[in-house]
C-alpha positions in Angstrom: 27.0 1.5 94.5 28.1 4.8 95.2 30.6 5.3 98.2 30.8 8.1 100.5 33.9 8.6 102.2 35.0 10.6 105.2 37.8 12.3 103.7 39.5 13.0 107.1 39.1 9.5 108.8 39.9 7.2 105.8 36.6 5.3 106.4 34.3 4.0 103.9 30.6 2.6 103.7 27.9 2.1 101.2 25.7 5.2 100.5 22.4 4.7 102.2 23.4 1.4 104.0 24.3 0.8 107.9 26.8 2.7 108.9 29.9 1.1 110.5 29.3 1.5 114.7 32.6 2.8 115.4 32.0 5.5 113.0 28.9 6.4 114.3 29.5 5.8 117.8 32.7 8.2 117.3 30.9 10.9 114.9 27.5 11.5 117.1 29.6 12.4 120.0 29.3 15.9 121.4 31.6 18.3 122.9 31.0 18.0 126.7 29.5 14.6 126.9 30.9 12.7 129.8 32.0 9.4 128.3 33.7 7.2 130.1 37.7 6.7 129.1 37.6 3.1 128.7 34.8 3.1 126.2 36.5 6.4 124.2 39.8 4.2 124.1 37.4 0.7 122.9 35.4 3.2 120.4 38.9 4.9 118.8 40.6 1.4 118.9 37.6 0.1 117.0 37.7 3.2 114.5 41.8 2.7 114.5 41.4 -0.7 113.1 38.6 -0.6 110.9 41.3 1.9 109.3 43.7 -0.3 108.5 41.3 -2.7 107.3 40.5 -0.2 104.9 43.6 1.1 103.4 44.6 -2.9 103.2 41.7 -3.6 100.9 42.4 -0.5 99.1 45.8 -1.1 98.5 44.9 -4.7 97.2 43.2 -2.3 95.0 46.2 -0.7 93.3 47.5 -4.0 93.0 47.9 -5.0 89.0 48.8 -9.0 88.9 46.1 -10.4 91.5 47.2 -13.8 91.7 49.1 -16.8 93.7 49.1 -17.8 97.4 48.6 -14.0 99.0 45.3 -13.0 96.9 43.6 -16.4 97.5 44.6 -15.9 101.4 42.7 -11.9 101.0 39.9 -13.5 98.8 39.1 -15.8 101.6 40.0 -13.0 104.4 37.2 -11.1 102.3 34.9 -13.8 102.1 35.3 -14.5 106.2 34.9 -10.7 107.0 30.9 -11.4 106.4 30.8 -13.8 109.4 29.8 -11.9 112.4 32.2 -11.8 115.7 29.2 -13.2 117.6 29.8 -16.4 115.3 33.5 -16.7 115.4 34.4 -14.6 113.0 37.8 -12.7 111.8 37.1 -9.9 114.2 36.2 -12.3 117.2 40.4 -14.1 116.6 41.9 -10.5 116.1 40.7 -9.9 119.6 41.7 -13.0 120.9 45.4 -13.1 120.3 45.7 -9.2 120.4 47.4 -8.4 124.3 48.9 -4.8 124.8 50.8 -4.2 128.3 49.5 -1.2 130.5 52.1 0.2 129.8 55.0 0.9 127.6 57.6 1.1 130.9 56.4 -1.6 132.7 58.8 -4.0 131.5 61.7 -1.7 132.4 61.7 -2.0 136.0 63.0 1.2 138.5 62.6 3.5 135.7 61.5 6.5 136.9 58.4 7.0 134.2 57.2 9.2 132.8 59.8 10.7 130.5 62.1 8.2 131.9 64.4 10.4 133.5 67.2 8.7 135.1 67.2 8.1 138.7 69.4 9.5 141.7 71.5 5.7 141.1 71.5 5.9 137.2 72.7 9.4 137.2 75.3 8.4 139.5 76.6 5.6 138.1 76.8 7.5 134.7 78.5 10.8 135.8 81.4 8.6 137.6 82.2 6.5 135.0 82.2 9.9 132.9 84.8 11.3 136.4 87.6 8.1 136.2 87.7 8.1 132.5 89.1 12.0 132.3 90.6 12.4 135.9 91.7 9.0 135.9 92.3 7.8 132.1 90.5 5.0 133.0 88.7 2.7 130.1 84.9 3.8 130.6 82.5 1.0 131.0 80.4 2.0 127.6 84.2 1.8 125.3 83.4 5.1 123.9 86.1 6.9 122.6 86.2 10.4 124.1 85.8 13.6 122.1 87.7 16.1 124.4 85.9 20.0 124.5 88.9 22.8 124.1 87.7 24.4 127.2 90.6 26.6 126.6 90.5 27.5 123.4 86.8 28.8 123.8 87.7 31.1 126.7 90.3 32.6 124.2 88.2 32.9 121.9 85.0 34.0 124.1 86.7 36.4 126.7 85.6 35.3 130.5 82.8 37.1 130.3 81.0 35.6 127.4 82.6 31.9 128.1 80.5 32.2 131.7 77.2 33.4 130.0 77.4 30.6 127.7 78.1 27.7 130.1 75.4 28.5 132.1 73.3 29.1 129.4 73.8 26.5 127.1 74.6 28.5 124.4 77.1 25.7 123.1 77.6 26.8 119.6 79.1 30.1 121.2 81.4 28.5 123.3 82.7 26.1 120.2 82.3 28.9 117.3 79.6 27.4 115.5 76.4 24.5 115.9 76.9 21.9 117.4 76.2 19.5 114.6 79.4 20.7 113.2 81.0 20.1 115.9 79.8 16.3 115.9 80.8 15.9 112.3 84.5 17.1 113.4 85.0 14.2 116.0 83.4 11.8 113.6 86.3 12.2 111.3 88.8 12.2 114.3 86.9 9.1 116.2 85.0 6.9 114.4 81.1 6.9 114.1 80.3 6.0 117.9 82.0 8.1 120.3 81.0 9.9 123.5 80.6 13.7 123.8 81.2 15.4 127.4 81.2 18.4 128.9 80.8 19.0 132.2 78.5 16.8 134.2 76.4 16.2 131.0 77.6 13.6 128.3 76.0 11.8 125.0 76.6 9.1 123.0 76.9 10.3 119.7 76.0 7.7 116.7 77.1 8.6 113.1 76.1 5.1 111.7 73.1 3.8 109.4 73.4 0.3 110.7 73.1 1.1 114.6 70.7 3.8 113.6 68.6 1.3 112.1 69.6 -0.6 115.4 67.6 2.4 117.9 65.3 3.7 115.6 63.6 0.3 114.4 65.5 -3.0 115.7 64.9 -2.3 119.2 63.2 1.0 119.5 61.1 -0.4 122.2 64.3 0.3 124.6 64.4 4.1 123.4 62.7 7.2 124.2 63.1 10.7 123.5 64.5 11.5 127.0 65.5 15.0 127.5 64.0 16.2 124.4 60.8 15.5 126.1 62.0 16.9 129.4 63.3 20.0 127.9 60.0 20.4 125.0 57.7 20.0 128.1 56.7 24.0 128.3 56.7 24.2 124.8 55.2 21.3 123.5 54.1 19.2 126.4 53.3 15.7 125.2 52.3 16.3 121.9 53.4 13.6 119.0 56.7 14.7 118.9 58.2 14.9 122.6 55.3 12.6 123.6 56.7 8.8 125.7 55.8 5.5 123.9 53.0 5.1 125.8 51.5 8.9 124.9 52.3 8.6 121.3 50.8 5.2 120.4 47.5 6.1 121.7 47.6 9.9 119.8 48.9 8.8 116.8 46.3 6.2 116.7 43.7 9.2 116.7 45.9 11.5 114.5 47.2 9.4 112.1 43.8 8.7 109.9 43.4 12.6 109.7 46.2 12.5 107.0 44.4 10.2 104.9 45.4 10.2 101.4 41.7 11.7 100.9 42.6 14.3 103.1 46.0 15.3 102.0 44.7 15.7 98.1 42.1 18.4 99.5 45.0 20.3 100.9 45.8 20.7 97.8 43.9 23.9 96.8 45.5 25.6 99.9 48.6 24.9 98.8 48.2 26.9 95.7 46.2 29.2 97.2 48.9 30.3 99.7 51.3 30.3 97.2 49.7 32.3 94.6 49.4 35.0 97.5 52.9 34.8 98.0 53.4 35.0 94.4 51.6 38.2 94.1 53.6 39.6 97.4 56.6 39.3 95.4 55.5 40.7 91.8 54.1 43.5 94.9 57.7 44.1 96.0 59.4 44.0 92.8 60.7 47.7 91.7 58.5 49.8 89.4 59.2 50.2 85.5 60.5 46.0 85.9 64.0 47.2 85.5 65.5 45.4 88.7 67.2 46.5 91.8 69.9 48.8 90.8 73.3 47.0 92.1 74.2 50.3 93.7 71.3 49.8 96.1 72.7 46.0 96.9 75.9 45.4 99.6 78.9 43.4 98.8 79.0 41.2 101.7 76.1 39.4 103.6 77.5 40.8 106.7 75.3 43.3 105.8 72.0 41.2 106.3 72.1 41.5 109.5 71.1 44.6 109.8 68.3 44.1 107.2 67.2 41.1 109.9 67.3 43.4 112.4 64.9 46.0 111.0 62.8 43.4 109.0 63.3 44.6 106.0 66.0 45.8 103.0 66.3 47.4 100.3 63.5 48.2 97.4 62.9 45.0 95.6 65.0 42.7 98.1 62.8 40.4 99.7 64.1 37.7 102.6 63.1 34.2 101.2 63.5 32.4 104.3 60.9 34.8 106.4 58.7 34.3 103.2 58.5 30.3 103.2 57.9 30.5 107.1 55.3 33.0 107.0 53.6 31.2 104.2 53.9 28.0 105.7 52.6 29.3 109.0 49.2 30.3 106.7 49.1 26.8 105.9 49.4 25.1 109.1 46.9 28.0 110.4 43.9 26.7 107.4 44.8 23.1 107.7 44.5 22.3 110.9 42.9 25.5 112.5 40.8 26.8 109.6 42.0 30.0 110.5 44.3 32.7 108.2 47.1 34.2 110.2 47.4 36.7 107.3 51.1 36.3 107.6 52.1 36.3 104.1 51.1 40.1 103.6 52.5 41.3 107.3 54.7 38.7 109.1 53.0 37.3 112.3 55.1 37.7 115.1 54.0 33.9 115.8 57.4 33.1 113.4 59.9 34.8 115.2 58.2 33.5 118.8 58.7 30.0 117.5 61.9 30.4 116.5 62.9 31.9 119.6 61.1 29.3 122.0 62.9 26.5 119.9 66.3 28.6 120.3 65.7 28.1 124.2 64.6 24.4 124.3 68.0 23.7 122.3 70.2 25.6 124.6 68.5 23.7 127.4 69.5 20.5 125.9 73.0 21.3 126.4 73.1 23.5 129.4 75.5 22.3 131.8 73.0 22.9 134.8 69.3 23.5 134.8 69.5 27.1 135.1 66.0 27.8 134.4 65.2 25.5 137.6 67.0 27.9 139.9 65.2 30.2 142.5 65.1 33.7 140.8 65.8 32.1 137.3 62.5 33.5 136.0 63.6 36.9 136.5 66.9 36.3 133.8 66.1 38.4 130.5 66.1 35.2 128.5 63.6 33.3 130.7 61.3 36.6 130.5 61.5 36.3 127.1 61.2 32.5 126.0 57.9 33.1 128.8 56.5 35.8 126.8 56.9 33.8 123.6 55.3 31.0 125.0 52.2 33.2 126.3 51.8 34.4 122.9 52.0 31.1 121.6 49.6 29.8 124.1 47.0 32.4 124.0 47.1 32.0 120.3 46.1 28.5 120.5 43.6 29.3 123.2 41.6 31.3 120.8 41.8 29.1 117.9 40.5 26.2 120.1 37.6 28.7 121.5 36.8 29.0 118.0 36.8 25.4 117.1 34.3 24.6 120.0 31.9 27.5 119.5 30.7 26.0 116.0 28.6 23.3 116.4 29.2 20.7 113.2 27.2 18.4 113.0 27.3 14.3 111.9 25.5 14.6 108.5 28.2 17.7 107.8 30.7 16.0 108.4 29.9 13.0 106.1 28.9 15.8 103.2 32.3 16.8 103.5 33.7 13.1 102.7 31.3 12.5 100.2 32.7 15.7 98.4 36.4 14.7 98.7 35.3 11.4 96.9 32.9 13.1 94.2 35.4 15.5 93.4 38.4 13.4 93.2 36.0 11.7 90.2 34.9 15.0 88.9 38.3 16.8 88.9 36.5 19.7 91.6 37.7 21.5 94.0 37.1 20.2 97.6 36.2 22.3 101.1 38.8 21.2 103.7 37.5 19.9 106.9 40.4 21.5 109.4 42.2 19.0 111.6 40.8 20.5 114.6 37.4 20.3 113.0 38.7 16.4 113.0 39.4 16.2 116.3 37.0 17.6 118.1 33.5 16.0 115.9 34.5 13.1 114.8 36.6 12.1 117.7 34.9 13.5 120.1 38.0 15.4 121.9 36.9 17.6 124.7 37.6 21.4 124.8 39.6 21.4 128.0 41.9 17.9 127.4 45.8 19.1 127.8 46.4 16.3 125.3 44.4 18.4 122.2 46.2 21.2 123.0 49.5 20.0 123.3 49.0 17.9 119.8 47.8 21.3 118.5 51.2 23.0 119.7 53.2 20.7 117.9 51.5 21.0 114.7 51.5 24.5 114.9 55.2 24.7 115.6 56.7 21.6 114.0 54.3 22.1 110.9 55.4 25.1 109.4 59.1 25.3 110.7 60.4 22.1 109.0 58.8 23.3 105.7 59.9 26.3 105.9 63.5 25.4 106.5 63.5 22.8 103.5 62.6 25.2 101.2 64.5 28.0 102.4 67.8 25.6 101.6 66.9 23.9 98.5 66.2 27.7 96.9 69.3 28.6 97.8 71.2 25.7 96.5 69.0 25.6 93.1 69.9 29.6 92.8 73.3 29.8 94.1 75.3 32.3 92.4 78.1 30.1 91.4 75.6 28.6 88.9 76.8 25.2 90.5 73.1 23.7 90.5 71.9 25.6 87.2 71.8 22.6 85.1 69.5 20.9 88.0 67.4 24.2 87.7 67.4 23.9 83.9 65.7 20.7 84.3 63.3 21.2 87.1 62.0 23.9 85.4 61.7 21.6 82.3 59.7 19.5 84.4 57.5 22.2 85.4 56.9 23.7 82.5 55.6 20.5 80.7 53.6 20.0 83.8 52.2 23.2 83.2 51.6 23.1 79.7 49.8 19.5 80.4 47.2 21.0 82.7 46.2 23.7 80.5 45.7 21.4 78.0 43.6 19.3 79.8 41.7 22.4 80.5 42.7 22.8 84.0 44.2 26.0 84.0 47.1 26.4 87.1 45.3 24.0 89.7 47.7 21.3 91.5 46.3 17.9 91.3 47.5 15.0 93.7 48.8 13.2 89.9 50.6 16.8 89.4 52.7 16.4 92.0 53.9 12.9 91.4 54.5 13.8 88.2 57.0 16.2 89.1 59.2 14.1 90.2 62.6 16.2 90.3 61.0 18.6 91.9 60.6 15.9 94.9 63.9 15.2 94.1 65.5 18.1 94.6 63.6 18.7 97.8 65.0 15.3 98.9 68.4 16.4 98.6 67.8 19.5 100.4 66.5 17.5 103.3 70.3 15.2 103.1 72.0 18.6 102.5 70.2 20.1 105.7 68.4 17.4 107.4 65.4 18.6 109.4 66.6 18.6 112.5 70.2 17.7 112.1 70.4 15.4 115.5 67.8 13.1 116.8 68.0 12.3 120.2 67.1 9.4 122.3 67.6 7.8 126.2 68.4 4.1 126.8 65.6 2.7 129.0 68.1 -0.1 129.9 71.6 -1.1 129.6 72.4 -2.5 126.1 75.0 -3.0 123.9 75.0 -1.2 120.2 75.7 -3.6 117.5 79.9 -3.0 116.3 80.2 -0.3 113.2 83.0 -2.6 111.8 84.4 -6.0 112.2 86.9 -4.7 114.4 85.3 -2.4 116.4 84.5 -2.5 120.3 80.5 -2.3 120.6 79.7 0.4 123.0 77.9 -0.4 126.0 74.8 2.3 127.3 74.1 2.1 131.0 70.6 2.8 132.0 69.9 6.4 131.4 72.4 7.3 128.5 71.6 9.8 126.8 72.2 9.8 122.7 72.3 12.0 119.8 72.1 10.2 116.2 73.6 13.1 114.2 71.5 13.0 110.6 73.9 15.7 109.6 77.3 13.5 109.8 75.1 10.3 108.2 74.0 12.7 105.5 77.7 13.6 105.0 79.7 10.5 105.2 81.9 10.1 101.8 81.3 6.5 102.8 78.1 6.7 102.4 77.4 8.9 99.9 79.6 10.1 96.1 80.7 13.6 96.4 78.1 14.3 99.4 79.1 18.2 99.9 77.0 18.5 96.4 73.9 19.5 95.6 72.7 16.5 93.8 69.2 15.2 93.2 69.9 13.1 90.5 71.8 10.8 93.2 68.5 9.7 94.1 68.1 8.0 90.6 70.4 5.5 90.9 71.9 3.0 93.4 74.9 3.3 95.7 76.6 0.0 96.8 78.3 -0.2 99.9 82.4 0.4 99.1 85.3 -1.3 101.3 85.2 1.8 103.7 81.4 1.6 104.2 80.1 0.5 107.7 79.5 -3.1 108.4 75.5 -4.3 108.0 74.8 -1.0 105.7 73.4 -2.1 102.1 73.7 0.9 100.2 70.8 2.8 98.5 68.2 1.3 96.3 65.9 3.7 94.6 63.8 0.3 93.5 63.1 -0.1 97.3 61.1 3.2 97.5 57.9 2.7 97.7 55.1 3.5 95.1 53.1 6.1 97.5 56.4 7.5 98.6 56.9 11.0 97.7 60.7 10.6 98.7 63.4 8.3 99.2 62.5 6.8 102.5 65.3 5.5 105.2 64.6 1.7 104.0 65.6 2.8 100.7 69.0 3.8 101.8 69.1 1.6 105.0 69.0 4.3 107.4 72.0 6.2 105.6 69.5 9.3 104.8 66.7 10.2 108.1 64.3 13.0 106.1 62.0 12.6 108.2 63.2 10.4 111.2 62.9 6.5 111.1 61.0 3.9 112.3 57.4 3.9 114.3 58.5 7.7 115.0 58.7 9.0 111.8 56.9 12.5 111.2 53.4 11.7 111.0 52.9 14.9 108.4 55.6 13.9 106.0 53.5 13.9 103.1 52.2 16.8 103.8 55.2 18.7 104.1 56.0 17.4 100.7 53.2 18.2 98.7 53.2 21.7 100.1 56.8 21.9 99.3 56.2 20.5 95.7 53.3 22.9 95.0 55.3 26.1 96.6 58.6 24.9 94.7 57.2 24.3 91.7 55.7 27.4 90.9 58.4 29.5 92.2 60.7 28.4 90.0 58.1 28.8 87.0 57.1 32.6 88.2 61.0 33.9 89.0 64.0 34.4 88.7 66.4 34.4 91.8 69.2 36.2 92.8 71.5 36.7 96.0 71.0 40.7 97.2 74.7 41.2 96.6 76.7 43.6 94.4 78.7 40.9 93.0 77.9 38.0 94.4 80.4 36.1 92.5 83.1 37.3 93.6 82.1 38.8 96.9 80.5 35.5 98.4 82.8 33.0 99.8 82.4 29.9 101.4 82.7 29.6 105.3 84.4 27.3 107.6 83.1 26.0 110.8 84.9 24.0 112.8 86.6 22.7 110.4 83.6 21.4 108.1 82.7 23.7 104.7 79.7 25.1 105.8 77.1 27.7 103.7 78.2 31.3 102.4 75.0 32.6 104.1 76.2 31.2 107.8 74.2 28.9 110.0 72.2 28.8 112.9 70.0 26.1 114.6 66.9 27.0 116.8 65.9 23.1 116.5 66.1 23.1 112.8 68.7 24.8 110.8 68.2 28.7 109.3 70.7 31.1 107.9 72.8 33.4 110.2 70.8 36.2 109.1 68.1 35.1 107.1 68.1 34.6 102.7 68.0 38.2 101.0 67.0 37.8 97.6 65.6 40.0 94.6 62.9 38.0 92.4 62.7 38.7 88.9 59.4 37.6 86.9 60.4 35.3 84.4 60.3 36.7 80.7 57.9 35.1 78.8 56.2 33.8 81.7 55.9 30.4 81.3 51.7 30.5 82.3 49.7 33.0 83.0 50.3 34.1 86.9 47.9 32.8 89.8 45.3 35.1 90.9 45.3 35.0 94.9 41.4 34.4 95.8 39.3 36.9 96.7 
């Protein structure tokens, strides 16, 4: 019997038979229909399980050895499923023992919900414990070792003028010469990998550890929230997935979450090379006439002189900045997936990308200012406030429109099933599939209404979140891959192996340059080396969390004081210093996907309850090394119930774009002599990258990646032609 699937929702049924009520009941909704919220919540928890009912027959599916105690428990699961709630059936027992608490908070009593800001008493209590341990040299109550801010040397190397701006600003990586995830890596060496970090009134707990990372992020998440990350992404992102409390995000992502079903994501797939083949031709556009290069008298010698090429927005004939390039394709992406709209910003950049990066720029500064400034009377007349405001307009009336749009079409239910029935008759048929947008999602098959705060804010995130991450990920790993020292050209050598065979398979199956889902997995360094360019430059390099009670972090060695957390702390789990620790990881200041290939025991200097990397422990749907492989040692995509919910996603784009970059070009730095004329920086003390560093939330070059791209000689395929 034929099946026809709802790409978008992960939910199957029998051509022609009944269809399943929560499905219906969901799908005939209508924009503006007044439905009462507790039977939208008992209709999407319905949906929401029949879901996981789903993908937990179909991964029985996959399953090759169907035998012993487990399958006879799911033949007779099957069997029982067929007995009607009414009767006493599986259904009528999973509601019976299933009890969820109003609300997430309400066992933490006094907290001052939502966003669980500390109270007048927490703040207190935590500011002057923070007082007697540096006035005093008194033993703080969380046993902390201190990591002490040279106040003075930044005023030396500020001038009084610029040290003020920045301590009222924020702006900490001025006032310690570089980001602040450097710094963290510095006292991590000189401390230990739990230590506190204060300045001023504010202070954090800083973690640098897999074990008590695994501790907060998974163990006893339920005591952790994001705190002042959702305090300070409130104007930009309100309470969308990302920001959102416990009790916010388990209800969204109970509505998002089936939109990136494996159906779904394998439609996306034609976008991806659509996008990229436009890029492609942008750069074979840009490339100098007669295909002799960019003469290196038109090239600087040092990448000090990027900056002005950032500054005007563009360089010199031929040169082309990568990382504006994978944001402004990326943005394209995120506009068609979830929006169905084309920003257009791979042929002119949208100012959208530099709006984002700006408003994220702000929200970080925030994060470390040592007094709300932006809460002061008259503080919306400061230059910076005026313009993080007239970002966020831009960004806002943006997202306006692309809701008004959304709305004004009226899809209807038998649409909506066409399009799942042509996501499962393609997948057969090897077709190409139309995308149903994630909005599209949202609004007909969820039934979100127009004016909800909660669409819009979920919208937001995507928008911003979903192309900056990506963006940043590929911006890195292309620089690594074609750094001029050569130090990565035998990983390049065999990526492009990879590729090539890839390529050479397709055409002859007869399917000329189109990605497949199968594709993808099949290019496996390719993942690979976008793996390590997430633990090279982890996106974002700190996580950050609140205690919603006192607790007490589990010791990072047998010798070691556990650190106590009063109600209220505040923490940063740096990703960067985890990604970094020599303990952790061979030789991890290289560039080295083939890491990922084979295990890592833990040595006599590793922390106490980490056991090493596994690659036999990544799962078979992974498209990367996840954090249970390495037991919390590598975060690419955070940990635990919060991990990004667009992961694979952002890896299949980043396979697709990767992939046939390297096949199309060749890369070079925009340098004279770039051997010889670029030279490694330090910050803080830590080897950071020739090209300089800079965090708006994730991390980006000082002054963007200026490169000249050579089409490869014979090509390896014939080039994509962007669609009409």
């Amino acid at each position: 019997m034929r099946v026809a699937a709802v790409a978008v929702a992960g939910l199957a049924w029998p051509a022609g038979s009944l269809v399943p009520r929560a499905a219906v009941g969901v799908g005939r909704r209508r924009v503006g229909l007044a439905v009462m919220e507790e039977e939208k919540a008992a209709e999407e928890r319905l949906a929401f399980e029949d879901t996981l009912m789903e993908e937990w027959s179909e991964a029985w599916e996959g399953e090759k050895d169907k035998e012993g105690f487990d399958w006879e428990m799911e033949k007779l699961r099957r069997k029982l499923e067929v007995v009607p709630e009414s009767f006493g059936g599986p259904k009528f027992w999973r509601r019976m023992i299933e009890a969820e608490p109003e609300s997430f908070y309400a066992a933490y009593e006094g907290s001052t919900y939502p966003g669980s800001k500390p109270g007048g008493l927490d703040s207190f209590r935590i500011l002057f414990n923070n007082l007697l341990q540096f006035l005093l040299g008194n033993e703080s109550e969380d046993l902390a070792p201190v990591a002490g801010w040279d106040w003075k040397g930044a005023l030396d190397r500020c001038g009084p003028g610029a040290f003020g701006k920045a301590l009222v600003s924020g702006d900490l990586q001025g006032l310690v010469g570089g980001p602040l995830f450097l710094l963290l890596t510095k006292y991590h060496r000189e401390l230990g990998p739990v230590f506190k970090l204060a300045f001023g009134p504010r202070s954090f707990i800083v973690v640098c550890d897999p074990a008590i990372a695994r501790y907060i992020l998974r163990d006893n998440s339920v005591n952790y929230d994001k705190g002042i990350l959702a305090e300070i992404l409130a104007p930009v992102l309100g309470k969308g997935l990302i920001p959102a409390d416990p009790d916010v995000w388990k209800r969204r992502r109970r509505v998002i979450s089936p939109a990136f079903h494996k159906k779904w994501l394998e439609s996306t797939l034609s976008l991806f090379d659509e996008c990229t083949a436009e890029l492609v031709a942008d750069l074979r556009r840009r490339c100098p006439p007669g295909g002799g290069g960019v003469p290196p008298g038109a090239l600087p010698d040092s990448v000090d002189a990027w900056a002005d090429w950032k500054a005007d927005g563009a360089g010199a004939l031929g040169v082309v900045d990568m990382e504006e390039r994978f944001c402004s394709v990326s943005l394209d992406i995120i506009g068609r997936a979830v929006f169905d709209y084309d920003f257009d910003s791979t042929h002119t950049e949208s100012p959208l990308v530099r709006a984002v990066y700006r408003c994220l720029v702000e929200a970080e500064r925030r994060t470390t200012a040592f007094i709300p400034f932006w809460l002061l009377p008259g503080a919306h007349l400061l230059p910076s406030q005026v313009a993080f405001r007239r970002d966020l307009d831009l960004l806002e009336g943006k997202l306006d429109e692309l809701v008004a749009a959304a709305f004004s079409e009226d899809i209807g239910e038998d649409e909506m099933l066409d399009a799942g029935a042509e996501v499962a008759d393609a997948k057969k048929d090897g077709e190409a599939v139309d995308r149903v947008s994630l909005l599209r999602f949202l609004v007909t098959v969820r039934g979100e209404e127009a004016d909800g705060r909660q669409l819009r804010d979920d919208l937001m995130t995507m928008l911003v979140a979903g192309h900056e991450t990506t963006a940043a990920l590929l911006t890195w790993t292309l620089y690594e891959l074609f750094h001029p020292s050569g130090r990565s050209s035998h990983h390049l050598e065999r990526l492009r192996s990879e590729v090539d065979g890839n390529y050479a398979a397709r055409a002859a199956e007869g399917r000329g340059t189109a990605t497949a889902y199968e594709d993808v997995v099949a290019c496996a360094f390719a993942r690979l080396c976008l793996s390590e360019g997430l633990r090279l430059y982890p996106q974002p390099p700190l996580l950050i969390r609140r205690a919603l009670d006192s607790d007490e972090l589990p010791a990072p060695y047998p010798s070691a004081a556990r650190v106590k957390l009063a109600r209220g702390t505040d923490l940063f789990l740096s990703t960067w210093s985890l990604h970094k620790n020599p303990a952790l990881w061979d030789e991890p200041e290289t560039f080295d996907p083939t890491r990922f290939e084979r295990p890592r025991r833990p040595g006599p200097d590793a922390p106490a309850g980490w056991r090493g990397f596994d690659p036999a422990k990544i799962p078979a749907q992974a498209l990367y090394p996840t954090e249970q492989s390495a037991d919390y040692a590598y975060l690419p995509f955070g940990a635990g119930g919060r991990r990004c919910v667009g992961d694979q996603f952002a890896m299949l784009e980043a396979t697709v774009m990767l992939a046939t970059l390297v096949n199309e070009f060749d890369f070079a730095f925009a340098l004279r002599d770039p051997k010889n004329n670029l030279t490694p920086k330090e910050g803080l003390g830590c080897p950071v990258a020739d090209v300089g560093m800079q965090t708006g939330a994730t991390i980006h070059t000082e002054n963007g990646l200026w490169m000249t791209a050579t089409p490869r000689a014979p090509p390896a395929h014939p080039p994509p032609i962007p669609p009409e």
